[in-house]
N, CA, C and O atoms as CSV, one atom per row, in Angstrom:
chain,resi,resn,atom,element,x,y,z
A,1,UNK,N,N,-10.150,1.626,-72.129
A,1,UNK,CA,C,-10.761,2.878,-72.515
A,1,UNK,C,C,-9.940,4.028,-71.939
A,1,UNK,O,O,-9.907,4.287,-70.736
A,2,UNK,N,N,-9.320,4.660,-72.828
A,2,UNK,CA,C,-8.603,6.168,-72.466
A,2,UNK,C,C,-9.461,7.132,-72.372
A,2,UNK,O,O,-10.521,6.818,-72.912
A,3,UNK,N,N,-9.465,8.574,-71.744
A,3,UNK,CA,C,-10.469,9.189,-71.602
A,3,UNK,C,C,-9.856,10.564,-71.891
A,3,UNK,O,O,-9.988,11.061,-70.773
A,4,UNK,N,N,-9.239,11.574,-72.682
A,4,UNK,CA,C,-8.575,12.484,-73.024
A,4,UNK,C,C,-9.152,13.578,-72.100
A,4,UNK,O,O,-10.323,13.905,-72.287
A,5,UNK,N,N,-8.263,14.322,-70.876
A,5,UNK,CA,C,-9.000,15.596,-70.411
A,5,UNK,C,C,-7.597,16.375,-70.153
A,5,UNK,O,O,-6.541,15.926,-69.707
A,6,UNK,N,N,-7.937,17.710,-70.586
A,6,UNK,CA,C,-6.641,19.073,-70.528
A,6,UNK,C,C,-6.174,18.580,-69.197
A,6,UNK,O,O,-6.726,18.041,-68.237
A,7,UNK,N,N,-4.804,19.007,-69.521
A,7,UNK,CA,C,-3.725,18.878,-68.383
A,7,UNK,C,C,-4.025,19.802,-67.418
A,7,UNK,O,O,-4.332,20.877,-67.934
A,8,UNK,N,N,-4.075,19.815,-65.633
A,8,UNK,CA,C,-4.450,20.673,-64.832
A,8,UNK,C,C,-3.010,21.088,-64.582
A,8,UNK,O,O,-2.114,20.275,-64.356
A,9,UNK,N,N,-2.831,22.499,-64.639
A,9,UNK,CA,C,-1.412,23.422,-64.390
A,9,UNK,C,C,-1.410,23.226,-62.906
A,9,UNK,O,O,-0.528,22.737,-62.200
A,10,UNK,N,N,-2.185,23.546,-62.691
A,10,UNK,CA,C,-2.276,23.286,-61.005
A,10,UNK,C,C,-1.812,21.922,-60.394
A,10,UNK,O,O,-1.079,21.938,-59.405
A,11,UNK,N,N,-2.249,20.651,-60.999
A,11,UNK,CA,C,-2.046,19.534,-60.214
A,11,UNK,C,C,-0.768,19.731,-60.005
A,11,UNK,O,O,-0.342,19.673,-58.851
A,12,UNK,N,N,0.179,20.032,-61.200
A,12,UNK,CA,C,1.696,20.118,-61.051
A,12,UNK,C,C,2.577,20.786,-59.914
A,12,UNK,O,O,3.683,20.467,-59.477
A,13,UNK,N,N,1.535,22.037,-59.512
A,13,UNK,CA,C,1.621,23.117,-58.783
A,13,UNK,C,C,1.826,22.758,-57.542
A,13,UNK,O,O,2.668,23.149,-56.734
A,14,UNK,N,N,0.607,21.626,-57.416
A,14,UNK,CA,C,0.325,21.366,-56.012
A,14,UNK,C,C,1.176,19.891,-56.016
A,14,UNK,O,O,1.529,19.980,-54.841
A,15,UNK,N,N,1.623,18.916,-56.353
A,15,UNK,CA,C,2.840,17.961,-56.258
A,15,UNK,C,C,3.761,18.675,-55.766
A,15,UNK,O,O,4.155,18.362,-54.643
A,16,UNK,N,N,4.539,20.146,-56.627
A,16,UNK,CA,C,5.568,20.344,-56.268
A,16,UNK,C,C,5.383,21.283,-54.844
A,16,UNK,O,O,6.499,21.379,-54.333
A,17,UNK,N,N,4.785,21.705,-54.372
A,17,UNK,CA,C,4.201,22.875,-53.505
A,17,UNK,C,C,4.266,21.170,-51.798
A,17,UNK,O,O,4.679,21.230,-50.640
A,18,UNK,N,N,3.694,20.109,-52.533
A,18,UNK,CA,C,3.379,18.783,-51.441
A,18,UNK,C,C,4.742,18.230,-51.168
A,18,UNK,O,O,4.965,17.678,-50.090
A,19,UNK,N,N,5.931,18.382,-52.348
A,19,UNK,CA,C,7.098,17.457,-52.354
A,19,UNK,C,C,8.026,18.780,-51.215
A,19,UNK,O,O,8.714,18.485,-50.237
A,20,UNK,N,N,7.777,20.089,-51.694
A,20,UNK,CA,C,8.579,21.125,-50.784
A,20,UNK,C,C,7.946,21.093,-49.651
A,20,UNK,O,O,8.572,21.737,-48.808
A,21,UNK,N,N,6.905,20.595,-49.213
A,21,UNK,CA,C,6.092,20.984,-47.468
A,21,UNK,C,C,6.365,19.248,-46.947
A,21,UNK,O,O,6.172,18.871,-45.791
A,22,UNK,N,N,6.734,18.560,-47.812
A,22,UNK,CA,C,7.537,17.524,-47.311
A,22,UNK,C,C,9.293,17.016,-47.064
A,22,UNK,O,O,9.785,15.937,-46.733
A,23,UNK,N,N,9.990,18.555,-47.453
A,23,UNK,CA,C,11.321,18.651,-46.988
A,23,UNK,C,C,11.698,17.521,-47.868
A,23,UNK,O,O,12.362,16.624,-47.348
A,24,UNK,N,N,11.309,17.400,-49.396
A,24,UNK,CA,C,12.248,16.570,-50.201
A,24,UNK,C,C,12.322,17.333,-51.534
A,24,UNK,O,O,11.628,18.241,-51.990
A,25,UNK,N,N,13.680,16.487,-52.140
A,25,UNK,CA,C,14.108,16.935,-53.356
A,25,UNK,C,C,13.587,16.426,-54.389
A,25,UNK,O,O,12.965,15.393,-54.139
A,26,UNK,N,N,13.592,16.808,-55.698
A,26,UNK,CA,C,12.863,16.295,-56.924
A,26,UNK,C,C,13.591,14.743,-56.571
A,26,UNK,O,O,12.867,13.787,-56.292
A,27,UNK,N,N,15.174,14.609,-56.620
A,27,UNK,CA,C,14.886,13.207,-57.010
A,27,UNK,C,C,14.583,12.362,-55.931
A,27,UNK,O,O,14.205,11.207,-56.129
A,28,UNK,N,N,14.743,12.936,-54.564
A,28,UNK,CA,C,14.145,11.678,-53.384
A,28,UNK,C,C,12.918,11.237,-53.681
A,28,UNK,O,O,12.672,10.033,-53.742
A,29,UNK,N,N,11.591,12.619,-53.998
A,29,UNK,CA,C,10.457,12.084,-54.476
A,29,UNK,C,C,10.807,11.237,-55.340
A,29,UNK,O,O,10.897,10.035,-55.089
A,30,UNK,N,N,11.073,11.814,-56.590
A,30,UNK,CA,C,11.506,10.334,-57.766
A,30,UNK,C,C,11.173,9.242,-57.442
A,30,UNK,O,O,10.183,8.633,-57.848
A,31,UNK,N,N,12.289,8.744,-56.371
A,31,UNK,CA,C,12.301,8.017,-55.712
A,31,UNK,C,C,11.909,7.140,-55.059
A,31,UNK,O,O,12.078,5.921,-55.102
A,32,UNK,N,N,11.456,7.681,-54.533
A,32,UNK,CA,C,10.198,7.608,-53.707
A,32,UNK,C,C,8.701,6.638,-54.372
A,32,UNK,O,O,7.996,5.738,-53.915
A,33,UNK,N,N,8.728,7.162,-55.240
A,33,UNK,CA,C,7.800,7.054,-56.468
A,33,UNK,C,C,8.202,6.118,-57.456
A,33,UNK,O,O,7.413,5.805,-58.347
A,34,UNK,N,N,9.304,5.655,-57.395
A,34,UNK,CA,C,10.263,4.924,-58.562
A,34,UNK,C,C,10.397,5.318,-59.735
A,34,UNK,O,O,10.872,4.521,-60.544
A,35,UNK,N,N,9.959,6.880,-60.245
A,35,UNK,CA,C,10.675,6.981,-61.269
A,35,UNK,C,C,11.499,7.626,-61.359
A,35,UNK,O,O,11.937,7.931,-60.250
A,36,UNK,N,N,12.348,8.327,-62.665
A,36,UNK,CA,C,13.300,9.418,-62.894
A,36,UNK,C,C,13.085,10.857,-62.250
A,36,UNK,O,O,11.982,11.276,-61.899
A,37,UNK,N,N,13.925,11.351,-62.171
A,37,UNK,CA,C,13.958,12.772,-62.226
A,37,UNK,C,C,13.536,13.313,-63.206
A,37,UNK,O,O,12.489,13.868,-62.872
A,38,UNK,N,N,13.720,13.465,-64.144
A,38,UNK,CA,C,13.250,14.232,-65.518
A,38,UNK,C,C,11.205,13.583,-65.672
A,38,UNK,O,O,10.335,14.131,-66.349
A,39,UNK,N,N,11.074,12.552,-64.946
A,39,UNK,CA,C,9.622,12.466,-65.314
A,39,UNK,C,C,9.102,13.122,-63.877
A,39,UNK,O,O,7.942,13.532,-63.853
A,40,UNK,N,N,9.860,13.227,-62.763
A,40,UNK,CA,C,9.111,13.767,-61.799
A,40,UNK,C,C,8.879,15.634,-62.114
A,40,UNK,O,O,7.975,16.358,-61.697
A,41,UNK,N,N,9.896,15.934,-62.864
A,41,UNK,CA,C,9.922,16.971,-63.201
A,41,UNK,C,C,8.616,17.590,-63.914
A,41,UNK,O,O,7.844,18.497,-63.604
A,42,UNK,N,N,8.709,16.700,-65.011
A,42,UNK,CA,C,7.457,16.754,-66.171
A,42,UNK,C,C,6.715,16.499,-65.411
A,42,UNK,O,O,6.107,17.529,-65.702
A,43,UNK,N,N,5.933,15.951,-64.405
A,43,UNK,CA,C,4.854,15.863,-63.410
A,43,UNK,C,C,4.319,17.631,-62.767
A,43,UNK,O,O,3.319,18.348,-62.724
A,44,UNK,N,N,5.949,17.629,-62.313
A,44,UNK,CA,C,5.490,19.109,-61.491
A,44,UNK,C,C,5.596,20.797,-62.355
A,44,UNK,O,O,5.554,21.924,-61.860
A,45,UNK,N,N,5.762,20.306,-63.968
A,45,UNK,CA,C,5.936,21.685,-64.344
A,45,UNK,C,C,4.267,21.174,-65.678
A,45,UNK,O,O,3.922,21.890,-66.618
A,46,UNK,N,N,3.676,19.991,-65.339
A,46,UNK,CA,C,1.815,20.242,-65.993
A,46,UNK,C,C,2.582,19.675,-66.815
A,46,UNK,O,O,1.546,19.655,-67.480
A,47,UNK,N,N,3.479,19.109,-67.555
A,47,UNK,CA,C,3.841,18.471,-69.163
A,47,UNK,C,C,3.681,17.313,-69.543
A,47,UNK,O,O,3.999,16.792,-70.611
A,48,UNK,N,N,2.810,16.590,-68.006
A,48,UNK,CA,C,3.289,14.833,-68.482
A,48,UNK,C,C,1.710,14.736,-67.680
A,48,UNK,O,O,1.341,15.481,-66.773
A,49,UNK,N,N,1.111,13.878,-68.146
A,49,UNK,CA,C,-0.255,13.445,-67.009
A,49,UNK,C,C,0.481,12.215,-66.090
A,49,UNK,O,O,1.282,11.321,-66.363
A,50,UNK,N,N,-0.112,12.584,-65.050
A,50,UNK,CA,C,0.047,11.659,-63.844
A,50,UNK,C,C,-0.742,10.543,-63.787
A,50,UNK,O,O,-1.968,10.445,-63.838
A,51,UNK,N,N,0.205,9.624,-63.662
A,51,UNK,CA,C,-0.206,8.425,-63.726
A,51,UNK,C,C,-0.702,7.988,-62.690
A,51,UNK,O,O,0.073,8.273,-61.777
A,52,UNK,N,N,-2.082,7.133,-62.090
A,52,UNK,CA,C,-2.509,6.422,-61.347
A,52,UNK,C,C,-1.703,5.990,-60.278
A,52,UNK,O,O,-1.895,6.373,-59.124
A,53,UNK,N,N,-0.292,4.758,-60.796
A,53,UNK,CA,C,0.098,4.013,-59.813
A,53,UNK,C,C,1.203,5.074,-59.587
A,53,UNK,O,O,1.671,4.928,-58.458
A,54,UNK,N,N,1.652,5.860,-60.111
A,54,UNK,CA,C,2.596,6.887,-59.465
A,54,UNK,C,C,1.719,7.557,-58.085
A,54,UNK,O,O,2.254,7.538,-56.976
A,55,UNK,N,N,0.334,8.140,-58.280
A,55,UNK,CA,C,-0.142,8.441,-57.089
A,55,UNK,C,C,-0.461,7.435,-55.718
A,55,UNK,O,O,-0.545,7.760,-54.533
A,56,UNK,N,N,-0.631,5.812,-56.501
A,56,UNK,CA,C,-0.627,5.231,-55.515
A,56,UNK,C,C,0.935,5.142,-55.060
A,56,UNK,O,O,0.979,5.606,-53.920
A,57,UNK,N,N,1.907,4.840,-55.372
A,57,UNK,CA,C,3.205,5.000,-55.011
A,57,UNK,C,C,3.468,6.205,-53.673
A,57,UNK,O,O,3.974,5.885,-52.598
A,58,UNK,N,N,2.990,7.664,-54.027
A,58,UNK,CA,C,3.130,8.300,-53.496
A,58,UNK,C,C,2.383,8.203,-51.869
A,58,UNK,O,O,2.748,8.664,-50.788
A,59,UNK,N,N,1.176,7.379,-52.277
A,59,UNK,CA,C,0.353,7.133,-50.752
A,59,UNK,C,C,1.146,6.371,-50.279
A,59,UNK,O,O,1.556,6.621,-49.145
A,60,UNK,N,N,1.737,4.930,-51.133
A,60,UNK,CA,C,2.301,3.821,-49.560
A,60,UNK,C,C,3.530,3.929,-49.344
A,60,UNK,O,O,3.962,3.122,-48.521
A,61,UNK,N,N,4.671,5.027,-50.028
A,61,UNK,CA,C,6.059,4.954,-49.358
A,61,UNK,C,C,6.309,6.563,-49.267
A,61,UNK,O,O,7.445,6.930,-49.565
A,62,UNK,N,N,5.511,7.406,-48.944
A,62,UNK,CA,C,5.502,8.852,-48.431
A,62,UNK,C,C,4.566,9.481,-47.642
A,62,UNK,O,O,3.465,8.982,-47.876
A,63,UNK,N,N,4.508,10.297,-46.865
A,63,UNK,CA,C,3.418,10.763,-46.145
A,63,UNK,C,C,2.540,12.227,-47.124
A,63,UNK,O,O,2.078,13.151,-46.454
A,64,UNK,N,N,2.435,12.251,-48.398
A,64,UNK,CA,C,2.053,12.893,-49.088
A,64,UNK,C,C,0.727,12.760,-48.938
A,64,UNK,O,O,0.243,11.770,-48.389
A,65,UNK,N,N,-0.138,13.944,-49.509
A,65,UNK,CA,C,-1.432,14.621,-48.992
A,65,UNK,C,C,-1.643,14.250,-50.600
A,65,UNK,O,O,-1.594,15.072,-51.514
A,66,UNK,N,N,-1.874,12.916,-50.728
A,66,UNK,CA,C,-2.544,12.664,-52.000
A,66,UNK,C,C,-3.805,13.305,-52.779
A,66,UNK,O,O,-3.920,13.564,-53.977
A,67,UNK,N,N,-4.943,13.520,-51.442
A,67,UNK,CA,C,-5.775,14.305,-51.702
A,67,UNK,C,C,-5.627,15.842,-52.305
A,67,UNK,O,O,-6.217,16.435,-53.208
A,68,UNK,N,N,-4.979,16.070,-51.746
A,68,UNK,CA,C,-4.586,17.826,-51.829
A,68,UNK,C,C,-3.893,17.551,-53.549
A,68,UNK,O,O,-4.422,18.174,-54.469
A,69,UNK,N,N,-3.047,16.866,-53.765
A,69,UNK,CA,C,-2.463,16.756,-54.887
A,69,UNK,C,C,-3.296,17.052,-56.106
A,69,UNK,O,O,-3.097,17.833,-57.036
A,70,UNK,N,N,-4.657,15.899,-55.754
A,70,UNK,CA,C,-5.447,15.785,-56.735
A,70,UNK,C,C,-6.714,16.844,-56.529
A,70,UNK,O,O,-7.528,17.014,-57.437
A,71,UNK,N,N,-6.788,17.386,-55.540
A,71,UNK,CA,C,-7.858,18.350,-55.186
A,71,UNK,C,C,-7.920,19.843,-55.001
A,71,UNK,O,O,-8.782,20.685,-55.253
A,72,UNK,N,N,-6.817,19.884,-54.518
A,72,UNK,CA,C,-6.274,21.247,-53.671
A,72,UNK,C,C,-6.693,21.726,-52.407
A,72,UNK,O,O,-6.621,22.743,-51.717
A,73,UNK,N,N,-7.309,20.211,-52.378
A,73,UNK,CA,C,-8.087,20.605,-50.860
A,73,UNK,C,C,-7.536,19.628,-49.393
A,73,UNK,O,O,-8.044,18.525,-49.186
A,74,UNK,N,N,-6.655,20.099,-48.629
A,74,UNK,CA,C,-5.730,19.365,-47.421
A,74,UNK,C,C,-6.767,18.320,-46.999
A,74,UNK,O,O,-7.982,18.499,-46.919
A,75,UNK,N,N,-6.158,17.324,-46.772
A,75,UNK,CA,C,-6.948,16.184,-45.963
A,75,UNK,C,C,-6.950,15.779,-44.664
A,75,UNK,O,O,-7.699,15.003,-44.071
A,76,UNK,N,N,-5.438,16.791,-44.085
A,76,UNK,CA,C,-5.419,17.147,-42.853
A,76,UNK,C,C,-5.620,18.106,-41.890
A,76,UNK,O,O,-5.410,17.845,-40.706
């Protein structure tokens, strides 16, 4: 079951706002994350929906504020 909801401009906002207060580059996140550059991109400019296991990615091989990503609200 897919569940269609508008893209949040913000989530993008706050990835890229989490990847710069973590002193990395688009593609280390990438990276990080295992995918491309050009999709981490589309993540942080609202053009692509974020995928699930990309956010889990981001919890077990980065110290990213997953919460904040998805909330805007710090978890620390």
């Amino acid at each position: 079951m897919h569940i269609e909801q508008p893209l949040d401009d913000a989530f993008g906002a706050r990835l890229a706002e989490e990847r710069n207060r973590l002193g990395l580059a688009v593609h280390e996140l990438a990276h990080l994350a295992g995918i491309t550059d050009y999709q981490q991109k589309r993540f942080e400019n609202g053009t692509s929906v974020i995928p699930i296991d990309y956010l889990q990615a981001l919890t077990i091989r980065s110290d990213a504020d997953v919460p904040f990503i998805i909330t805007g609200t710090r978890s620390r």
